[in-house]
N, CA and C of each residue as an Amber inpcrd file, in Angstrom:
protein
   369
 -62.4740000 -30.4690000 -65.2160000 -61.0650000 -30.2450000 -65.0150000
 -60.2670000 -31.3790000 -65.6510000 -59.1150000 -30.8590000 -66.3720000
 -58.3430000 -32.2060000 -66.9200000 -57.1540000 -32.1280000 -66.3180000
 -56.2920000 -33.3290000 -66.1910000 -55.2830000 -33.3250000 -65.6720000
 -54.2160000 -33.8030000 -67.0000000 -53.2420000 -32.8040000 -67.1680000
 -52.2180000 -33.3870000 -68.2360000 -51.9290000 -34.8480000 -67.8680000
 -51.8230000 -35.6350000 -68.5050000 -51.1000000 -36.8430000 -69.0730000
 -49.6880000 -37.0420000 -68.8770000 -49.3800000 -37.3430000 -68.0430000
 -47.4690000 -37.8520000 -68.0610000 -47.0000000 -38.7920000 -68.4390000
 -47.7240000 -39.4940000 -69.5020000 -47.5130000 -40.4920000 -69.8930000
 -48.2900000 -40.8370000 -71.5450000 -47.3000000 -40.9160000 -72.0890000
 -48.0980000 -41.2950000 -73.9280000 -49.2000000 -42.6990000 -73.5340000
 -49.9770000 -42.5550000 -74.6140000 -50.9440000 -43.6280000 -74.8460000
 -50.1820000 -45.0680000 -75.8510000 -49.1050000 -44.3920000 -76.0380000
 -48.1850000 -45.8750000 -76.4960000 -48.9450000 -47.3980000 -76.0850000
 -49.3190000 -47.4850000 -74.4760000 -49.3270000 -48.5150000 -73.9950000
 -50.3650000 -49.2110000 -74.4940000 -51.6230000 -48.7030000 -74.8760000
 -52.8350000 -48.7830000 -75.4770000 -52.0830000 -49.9710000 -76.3800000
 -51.6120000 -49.8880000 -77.5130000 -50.9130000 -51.1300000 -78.4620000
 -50.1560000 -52.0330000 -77.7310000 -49.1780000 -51.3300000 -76.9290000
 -48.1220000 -52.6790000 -75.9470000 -49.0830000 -53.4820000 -75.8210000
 -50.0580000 -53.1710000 -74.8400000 -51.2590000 -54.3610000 -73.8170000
 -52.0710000 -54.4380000 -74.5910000 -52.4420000 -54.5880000 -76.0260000
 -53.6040000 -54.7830000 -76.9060000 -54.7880000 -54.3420000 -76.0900000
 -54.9380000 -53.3240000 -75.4360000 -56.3870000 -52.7030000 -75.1200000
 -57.1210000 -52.6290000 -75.6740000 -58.4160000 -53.3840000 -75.6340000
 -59.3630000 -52.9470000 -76.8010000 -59.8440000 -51.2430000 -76.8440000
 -60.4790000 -51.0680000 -77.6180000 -61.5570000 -50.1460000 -77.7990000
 -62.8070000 -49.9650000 -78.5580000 -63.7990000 -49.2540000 -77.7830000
 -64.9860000 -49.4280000 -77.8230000 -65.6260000 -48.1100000 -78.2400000
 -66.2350000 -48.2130000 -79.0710000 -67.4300000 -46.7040000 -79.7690000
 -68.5370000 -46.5190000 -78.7900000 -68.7860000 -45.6070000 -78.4370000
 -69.9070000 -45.3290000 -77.6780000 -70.8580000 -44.8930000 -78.2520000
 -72.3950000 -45.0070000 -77.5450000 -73.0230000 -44.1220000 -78.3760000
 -74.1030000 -43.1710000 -77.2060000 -74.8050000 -41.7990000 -77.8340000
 -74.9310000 -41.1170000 -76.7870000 -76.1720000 -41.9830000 -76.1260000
 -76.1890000 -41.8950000 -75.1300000 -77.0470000 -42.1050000 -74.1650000
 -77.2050000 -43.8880000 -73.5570000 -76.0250000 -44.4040000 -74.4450000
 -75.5280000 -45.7080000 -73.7770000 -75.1710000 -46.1560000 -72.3650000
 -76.0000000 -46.9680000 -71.7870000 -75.0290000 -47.0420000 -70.5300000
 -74.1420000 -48.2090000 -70.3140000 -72.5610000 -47.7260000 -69.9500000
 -71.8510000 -47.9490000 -70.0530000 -70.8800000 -49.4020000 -68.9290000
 -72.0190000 -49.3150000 -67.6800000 -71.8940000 -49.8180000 -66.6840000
 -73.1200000 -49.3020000 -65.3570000 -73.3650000 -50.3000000 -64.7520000
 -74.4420000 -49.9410000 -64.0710000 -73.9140000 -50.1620000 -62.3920000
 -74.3780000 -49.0120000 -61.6310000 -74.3480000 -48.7340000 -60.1790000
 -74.6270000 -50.4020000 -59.3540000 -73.9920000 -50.9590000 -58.5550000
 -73.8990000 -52.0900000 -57.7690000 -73.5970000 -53.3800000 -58.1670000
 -73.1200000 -53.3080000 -59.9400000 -72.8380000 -54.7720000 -60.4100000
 -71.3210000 -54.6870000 -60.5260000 -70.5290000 -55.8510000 -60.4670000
 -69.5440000 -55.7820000 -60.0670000 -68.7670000 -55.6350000 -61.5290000
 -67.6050000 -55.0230000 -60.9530000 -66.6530000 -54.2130000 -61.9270000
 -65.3250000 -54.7640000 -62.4340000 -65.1440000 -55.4290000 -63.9670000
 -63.7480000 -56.0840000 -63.9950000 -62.9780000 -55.0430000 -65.1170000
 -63.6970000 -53.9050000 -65.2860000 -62.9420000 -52.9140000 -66.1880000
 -62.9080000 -51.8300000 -65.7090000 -61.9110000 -50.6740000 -66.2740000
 -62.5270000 -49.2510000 -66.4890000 -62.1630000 -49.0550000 -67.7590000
 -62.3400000 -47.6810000 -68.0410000 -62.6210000 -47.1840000 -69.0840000
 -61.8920000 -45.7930000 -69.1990000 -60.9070000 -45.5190000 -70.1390000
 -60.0270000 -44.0770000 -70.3210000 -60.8030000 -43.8620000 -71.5510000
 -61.4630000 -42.4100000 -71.3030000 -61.9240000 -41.7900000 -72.5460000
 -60.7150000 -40.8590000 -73.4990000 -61.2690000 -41.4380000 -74.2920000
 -60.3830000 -41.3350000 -75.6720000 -61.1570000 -39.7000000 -76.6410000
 -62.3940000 -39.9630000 -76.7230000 -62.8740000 -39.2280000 -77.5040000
 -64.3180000 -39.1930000 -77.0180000 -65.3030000 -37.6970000 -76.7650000
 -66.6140000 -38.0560000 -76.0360000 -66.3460000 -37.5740000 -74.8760000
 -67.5340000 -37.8610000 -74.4700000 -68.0020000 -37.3600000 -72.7710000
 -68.8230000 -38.6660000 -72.0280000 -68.6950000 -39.0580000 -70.7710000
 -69.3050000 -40.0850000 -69.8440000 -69.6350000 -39.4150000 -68.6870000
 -71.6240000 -39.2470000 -68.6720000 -71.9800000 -38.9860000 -67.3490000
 -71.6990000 -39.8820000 -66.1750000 -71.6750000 -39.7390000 -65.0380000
 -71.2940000 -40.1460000 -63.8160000 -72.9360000 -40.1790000 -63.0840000
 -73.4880000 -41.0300000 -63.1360000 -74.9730000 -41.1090000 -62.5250000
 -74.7430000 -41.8070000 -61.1310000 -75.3520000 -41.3400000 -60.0130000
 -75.3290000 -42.0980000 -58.7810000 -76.6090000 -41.9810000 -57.9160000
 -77.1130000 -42.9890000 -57.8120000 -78.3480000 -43.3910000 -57.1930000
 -79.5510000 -42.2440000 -58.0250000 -79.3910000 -42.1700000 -59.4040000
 -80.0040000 -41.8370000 -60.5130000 -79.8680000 -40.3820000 -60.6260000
 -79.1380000 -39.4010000 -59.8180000 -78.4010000 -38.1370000 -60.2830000
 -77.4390000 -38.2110000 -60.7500000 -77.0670000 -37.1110000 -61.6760000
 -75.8870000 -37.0880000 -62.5030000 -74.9660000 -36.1630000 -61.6310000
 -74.0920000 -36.9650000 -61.2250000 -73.1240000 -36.3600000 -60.2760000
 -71.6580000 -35.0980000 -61.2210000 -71.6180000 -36.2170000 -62.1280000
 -70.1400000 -35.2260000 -63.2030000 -70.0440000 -35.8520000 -64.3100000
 -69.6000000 -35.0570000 -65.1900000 -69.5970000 -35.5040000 -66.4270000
 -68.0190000 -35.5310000 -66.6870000 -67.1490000 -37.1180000 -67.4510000
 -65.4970000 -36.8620000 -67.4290000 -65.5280000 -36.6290000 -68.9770000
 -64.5530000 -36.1950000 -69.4300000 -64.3900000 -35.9720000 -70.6370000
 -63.2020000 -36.5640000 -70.9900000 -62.2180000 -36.3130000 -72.3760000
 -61.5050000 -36.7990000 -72.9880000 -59.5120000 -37.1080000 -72.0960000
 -59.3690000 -38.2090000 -71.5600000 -58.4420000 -38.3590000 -71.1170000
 -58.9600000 -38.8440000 -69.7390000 -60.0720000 -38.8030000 -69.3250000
 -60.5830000 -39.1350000 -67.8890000 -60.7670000 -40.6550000 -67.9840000
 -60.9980000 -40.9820000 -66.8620000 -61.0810000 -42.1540000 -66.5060000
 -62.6260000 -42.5670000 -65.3490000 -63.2050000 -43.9590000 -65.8220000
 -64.1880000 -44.0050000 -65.1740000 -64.2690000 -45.8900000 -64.5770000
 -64.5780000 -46.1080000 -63.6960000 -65.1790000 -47.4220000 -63.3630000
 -63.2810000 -48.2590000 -62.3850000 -62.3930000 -47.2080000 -62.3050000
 -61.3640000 -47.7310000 -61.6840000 -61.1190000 -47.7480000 -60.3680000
 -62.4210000 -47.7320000 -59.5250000 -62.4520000 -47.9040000 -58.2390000
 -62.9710000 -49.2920000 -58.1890000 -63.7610000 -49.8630000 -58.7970000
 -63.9060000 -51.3830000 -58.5480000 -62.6200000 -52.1600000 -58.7910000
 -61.6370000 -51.7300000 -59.6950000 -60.3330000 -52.6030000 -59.8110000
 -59.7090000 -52.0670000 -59.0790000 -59.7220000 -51.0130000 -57.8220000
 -58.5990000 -51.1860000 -56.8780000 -59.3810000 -52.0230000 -55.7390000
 -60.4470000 -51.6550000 -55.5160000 -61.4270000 -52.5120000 -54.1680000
 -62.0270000 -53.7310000 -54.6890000 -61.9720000 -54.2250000 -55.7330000
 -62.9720000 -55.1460000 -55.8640000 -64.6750000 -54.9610000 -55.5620000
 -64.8240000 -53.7010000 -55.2760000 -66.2770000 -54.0180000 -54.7030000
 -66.8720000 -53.8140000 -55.9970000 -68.6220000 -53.8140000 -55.5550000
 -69.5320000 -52.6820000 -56.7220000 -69.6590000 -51.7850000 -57.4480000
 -69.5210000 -51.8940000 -58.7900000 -69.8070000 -50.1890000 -59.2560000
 -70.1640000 -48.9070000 -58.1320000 -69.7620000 -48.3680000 -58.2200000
 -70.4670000 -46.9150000 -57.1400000 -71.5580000 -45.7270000 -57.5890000
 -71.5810000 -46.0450000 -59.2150000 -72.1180000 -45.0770000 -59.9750000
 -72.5340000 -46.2430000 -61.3480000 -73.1190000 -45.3100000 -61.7970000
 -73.9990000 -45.8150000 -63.6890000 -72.8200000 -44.6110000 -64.1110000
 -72.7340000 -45.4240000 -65.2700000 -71.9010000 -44.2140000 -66.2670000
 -72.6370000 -44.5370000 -67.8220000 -73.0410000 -43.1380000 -68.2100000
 -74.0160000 -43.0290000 -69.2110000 -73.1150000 -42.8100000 -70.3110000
 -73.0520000 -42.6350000 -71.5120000 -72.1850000 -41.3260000 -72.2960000
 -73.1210000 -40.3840000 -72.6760000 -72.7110000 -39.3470000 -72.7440000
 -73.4090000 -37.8740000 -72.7800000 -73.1250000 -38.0330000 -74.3480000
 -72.2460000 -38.3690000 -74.6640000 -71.9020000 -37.9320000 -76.0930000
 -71.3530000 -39.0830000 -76.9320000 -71.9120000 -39.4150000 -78.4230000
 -70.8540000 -40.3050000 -78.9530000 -69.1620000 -40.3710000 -78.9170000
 -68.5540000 -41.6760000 -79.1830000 -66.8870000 -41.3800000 -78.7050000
 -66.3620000 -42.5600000 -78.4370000 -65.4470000 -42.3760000 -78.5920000
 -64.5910000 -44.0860000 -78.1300000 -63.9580000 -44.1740000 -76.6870000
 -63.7350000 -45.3270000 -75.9640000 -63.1300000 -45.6770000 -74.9170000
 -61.7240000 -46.5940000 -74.9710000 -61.0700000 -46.5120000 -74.0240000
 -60.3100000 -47.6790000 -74.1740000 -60.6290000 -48.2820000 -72.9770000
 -60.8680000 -49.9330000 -73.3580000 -61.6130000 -50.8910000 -72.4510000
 -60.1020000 -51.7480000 -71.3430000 -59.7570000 -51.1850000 -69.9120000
 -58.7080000 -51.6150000 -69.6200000 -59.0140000 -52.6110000 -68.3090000
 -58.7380000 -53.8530000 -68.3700000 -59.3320000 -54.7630000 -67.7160000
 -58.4330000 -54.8060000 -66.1630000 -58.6920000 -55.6950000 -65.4920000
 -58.2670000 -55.7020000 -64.2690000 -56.7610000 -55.9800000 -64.2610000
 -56.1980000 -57.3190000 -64.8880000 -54.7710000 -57.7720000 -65.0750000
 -53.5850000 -56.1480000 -65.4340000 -54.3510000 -56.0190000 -66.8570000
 -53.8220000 -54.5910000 -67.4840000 -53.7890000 -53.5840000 -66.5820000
 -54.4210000 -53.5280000 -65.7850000 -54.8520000 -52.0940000 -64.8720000
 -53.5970000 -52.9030000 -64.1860000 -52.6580000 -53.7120000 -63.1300000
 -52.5440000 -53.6500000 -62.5240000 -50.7060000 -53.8320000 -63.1030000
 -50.6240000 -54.1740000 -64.3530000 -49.4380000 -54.3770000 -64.6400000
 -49.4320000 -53.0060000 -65.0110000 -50.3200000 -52.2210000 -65.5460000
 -49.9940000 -50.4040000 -65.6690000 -48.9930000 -49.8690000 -64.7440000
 -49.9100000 -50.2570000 -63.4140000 -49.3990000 -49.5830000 -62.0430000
 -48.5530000 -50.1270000 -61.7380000 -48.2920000 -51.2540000 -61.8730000
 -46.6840000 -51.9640000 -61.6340000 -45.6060000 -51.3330000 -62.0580000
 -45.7860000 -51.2470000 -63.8730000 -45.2570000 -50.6830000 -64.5990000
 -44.3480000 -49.7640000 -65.3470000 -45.5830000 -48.4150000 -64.8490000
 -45.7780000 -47.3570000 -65.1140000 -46.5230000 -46.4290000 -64.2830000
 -45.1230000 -45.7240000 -63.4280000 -45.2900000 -44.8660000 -62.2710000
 -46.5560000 -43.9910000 -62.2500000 -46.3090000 -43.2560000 -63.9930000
 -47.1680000 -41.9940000 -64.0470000 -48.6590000 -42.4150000 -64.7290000
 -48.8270000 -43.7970000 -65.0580000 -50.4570000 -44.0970000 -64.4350000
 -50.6950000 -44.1370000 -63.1850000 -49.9300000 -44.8750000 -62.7260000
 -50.4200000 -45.0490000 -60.8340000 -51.1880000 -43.4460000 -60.3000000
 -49.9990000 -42.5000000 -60.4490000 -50.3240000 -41.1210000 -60.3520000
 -51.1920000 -40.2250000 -60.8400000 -51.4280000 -40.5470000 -62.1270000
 -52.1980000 -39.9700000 -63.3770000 -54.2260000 -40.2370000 -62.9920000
 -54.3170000 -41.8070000 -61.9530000 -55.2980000 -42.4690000 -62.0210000
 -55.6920000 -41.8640000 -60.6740000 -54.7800000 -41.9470000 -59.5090000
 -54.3620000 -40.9650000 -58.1710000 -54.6800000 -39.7740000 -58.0330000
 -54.6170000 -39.1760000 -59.0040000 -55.0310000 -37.8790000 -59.2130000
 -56.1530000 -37.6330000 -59.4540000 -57.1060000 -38.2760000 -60.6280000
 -58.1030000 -38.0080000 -61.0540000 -58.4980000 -38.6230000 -59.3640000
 -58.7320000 -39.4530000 -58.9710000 -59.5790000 -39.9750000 -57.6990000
 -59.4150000 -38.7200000 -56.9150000 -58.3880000 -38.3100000 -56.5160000
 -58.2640000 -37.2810000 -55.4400000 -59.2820000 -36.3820000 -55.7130000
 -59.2630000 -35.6560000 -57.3400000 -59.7610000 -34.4170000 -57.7510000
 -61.4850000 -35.2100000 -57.5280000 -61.9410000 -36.1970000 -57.4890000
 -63.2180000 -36.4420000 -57.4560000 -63.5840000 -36.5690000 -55.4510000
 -62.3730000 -37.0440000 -55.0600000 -62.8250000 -36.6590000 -53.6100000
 -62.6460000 -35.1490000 -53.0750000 -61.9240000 -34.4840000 -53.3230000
 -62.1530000 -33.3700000 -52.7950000 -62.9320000 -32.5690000 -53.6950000
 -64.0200000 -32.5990000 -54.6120000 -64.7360000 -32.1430000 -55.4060000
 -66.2740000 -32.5430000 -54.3650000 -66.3000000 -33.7340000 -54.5350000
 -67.1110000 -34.3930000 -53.3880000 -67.3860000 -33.5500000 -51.6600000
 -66.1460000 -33.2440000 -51.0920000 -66.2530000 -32.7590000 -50.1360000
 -66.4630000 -31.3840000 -50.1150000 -66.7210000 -30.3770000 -51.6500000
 -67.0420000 -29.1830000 -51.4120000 -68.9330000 -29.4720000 -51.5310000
 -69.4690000 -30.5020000 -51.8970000 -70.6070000 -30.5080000 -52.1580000
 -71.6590000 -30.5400000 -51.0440000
């Protein structure tokens, strides 16, 4: 499921975000080590692995690894890429001047979480 975008990728240049090429079957971040990024897919697919099942696969415009920059805790999941593709690499500071920012990330990021918890609770 994708959720439209309410917001251009403009910001990507404002905050010099890097970005990163993936390649398939890279892993991208690993389940219980601690988390100072996420990651908005740009182009590609990123499996969602948890306690070594593949829970969901996000695709282009999704977002992955942005629950450690609101909690600080552990990764919760491995994120593989299913497919070659680029990311944009958005660090903790950036993540938080986004949401300061820019309403319709706060919402945009809000959303995707929701759609993964109540996806969760039909399982």
């Amino acid at each position: 499921m994708t959720l439209s975008t309410p917001f251009t990728f403009r910001f990507l240049e404002q905050y010099g975000v890097p970005l990163r090429r993936m390649r398939a079957g890279e892993k991208l971040f690993t389940q219980g080590e601690p988390g100072d990024t996420m990651l908005l897919v740009l182009e590609g697919k990123i499996d969602i692995v948890v306690n070594g099942e593949k829970v969901s696969t996000v695709g282009m415009h999704g977002v992955v690894g942005e629950m450690a920059l609101i909690d600080d805790a552990p990764r919760s999941a491995t994120a593989i890429a299913a497919t070659g593709g680029e990311v944009a690499v958005i660090d903790q500071a950036t993540f938080k001047d986004l949401v300061r920012e820019d309403p319709s990330f706060a919402l945009y990021v809000m959303g995707m979480l929701a759609r993964r918890i109540r996806a969760g609770n039909k399982a």
